[in-house]
C-alpha positions as CSV (number, residue, x, y, z in Angstrom):
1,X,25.1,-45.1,-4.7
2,X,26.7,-43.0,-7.1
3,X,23.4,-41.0,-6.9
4,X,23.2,-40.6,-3.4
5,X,26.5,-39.0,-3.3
6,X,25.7,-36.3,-6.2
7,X,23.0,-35.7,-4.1
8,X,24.4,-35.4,-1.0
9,X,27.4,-32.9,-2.5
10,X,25.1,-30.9,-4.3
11,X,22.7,-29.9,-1.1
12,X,26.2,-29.2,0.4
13,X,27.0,-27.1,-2.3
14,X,23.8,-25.2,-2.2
15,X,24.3,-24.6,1.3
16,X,27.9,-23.4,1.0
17,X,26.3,-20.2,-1.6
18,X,23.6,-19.2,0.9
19,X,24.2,-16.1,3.7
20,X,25.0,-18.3,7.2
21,X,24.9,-15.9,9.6
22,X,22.3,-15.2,12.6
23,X,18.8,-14.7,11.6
24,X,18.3,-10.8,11.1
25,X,17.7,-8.8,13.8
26,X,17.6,-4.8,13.9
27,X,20.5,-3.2,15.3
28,X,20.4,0.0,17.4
29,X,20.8,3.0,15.9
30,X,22.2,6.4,17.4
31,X,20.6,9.4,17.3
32,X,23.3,11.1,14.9
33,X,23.6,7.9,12.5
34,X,21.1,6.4,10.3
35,X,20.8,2.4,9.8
36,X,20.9,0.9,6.3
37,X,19.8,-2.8,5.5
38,X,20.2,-4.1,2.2
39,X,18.5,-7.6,1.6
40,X,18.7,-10.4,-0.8
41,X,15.1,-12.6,-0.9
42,X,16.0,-16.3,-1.5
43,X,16.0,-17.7,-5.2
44,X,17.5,-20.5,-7.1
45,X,18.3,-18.2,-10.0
46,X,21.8,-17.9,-9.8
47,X,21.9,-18.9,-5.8
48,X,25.8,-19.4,-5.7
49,X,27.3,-16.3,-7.3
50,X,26.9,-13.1,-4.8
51,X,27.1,-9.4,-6.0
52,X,29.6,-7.3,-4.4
53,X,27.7,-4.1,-2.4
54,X,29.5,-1.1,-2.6
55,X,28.9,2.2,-0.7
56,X,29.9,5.8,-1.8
57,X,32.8,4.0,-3.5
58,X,34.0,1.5,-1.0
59,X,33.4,-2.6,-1.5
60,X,31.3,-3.5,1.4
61,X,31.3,-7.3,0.3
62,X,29.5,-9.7,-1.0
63,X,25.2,-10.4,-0.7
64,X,24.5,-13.7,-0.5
65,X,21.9,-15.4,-1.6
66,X,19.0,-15.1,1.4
67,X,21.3,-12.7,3.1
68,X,21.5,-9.5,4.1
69,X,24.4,-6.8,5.1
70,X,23.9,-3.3,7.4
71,X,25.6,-0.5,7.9
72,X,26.0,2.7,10.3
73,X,26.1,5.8,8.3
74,X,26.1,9.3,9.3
75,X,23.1,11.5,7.9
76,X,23.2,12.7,4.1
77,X,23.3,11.7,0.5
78,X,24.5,8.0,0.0
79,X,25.2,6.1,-3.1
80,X,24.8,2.0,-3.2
81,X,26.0,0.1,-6.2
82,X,25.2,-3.7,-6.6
83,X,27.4,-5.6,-9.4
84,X,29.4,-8.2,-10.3
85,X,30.3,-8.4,-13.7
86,X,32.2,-11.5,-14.1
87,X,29.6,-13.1,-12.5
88,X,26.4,-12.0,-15.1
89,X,25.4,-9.0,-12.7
90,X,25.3,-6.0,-14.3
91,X,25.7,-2.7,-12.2
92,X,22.9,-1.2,-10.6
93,X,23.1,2.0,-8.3
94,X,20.7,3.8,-5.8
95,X,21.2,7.4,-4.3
96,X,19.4,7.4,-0.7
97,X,19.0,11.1,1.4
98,X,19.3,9.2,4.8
99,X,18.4,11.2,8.2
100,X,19.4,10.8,11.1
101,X,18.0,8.1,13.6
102,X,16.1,6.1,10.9
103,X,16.2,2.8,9.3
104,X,16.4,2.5,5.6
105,X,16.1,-1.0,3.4
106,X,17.0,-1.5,-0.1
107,X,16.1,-4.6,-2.2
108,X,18.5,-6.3,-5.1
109,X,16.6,-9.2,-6.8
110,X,16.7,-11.4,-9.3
111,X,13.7,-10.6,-11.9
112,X,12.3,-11.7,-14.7
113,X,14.0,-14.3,-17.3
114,X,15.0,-11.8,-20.2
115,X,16.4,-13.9,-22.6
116,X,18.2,-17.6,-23.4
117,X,20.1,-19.1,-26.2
118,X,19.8,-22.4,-26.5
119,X,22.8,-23.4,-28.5
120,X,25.0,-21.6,-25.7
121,X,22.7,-23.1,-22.8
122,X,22.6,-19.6,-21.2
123,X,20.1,-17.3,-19.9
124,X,20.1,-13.7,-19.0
125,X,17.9,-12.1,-16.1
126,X,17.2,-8.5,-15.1
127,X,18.3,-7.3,-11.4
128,X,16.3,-5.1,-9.4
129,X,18.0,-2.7,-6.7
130,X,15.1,-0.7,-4.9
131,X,14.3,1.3,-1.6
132,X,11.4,-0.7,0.1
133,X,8.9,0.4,2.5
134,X,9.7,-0.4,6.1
135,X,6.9,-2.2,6.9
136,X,7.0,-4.0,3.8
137,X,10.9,-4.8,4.0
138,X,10.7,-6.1,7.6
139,X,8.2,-8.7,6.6
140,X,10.5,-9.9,3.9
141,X,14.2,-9.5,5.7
142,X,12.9,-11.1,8.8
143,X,13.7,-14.8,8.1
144,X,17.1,-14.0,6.3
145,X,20.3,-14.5,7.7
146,X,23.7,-12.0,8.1
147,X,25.9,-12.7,5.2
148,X,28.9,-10.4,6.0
149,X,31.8,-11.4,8.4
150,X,30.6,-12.4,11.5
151,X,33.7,-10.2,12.8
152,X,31.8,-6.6,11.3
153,X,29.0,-7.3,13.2
């Protein structure tokens, strides 16, 4: 019994870490704005602990595991950092030239095992942050789901 309920918790658990918004879904953009999507593929490696996304200086909020977050921005030179340091994610930025009336899509993953230490039972991993091919991106985000506040959207 005492298994079942471990079990039960923990899928809970692992539920409560994951984006839980609609399914994506492009949004319009207007001819003097550009569209930025920034995506987070699914992953058990560190699946509960979200990075903060920040843009030209400004916390955006978290990226959830299997989530992603967009934003409106007005044509021009844009800086995106990804980070949180208390959590193990070390900071990574991105500068994007965006024009006006496209769509833009930038990846942060979890890649490959770097290091662990057995005595401390810890492991490190690097972190990707990348621009990403339309095409390609649109394949990837299309099955993740919103993971701002359902009230920005």
């Amino acid at each position: 019994m005492k298994k079942i309920i471990l079990s039960v918790l923990s899928i809970f658990l692992l539920a409560s870490c994951a984006a839980n918004g609609p399914v994506f879904k492009k949004e319009a953009v207007a001819d003097n704005d550009s569209m930025l999507y920034i995506y987070r593929p699914n992953n058990m490696v560190n699946c509960c602990v979200a990075p903060n996304v920040e843009i030209n200086g400004i916390n955006q909020g978290p990226l959830k595991n299997g989530g992603y977050l967009f934003f409106k921005l007005p044509a021009g030179k844009h800086k995106i950092k990804i980070a949180n340091k208390s959590a193990g994610f070390y900071e990574l930025s991105l500068e994007l030239e965006l024009k006006a009336g496209e769509e833009y899509y930038a990846k942060w993953s979890v890649g490959d095992l770097e290091s662990v230490d057995f005595m401390l039972r810890t492991s490190k991993y690097s972190y990707n942050l990348a621009s990403v091919d339309n095409s390609k991106a649109i394949s990837e985000i299309s099955s993740l789901k919103y993971s701002g506040s359902l009230q920005n959207r």
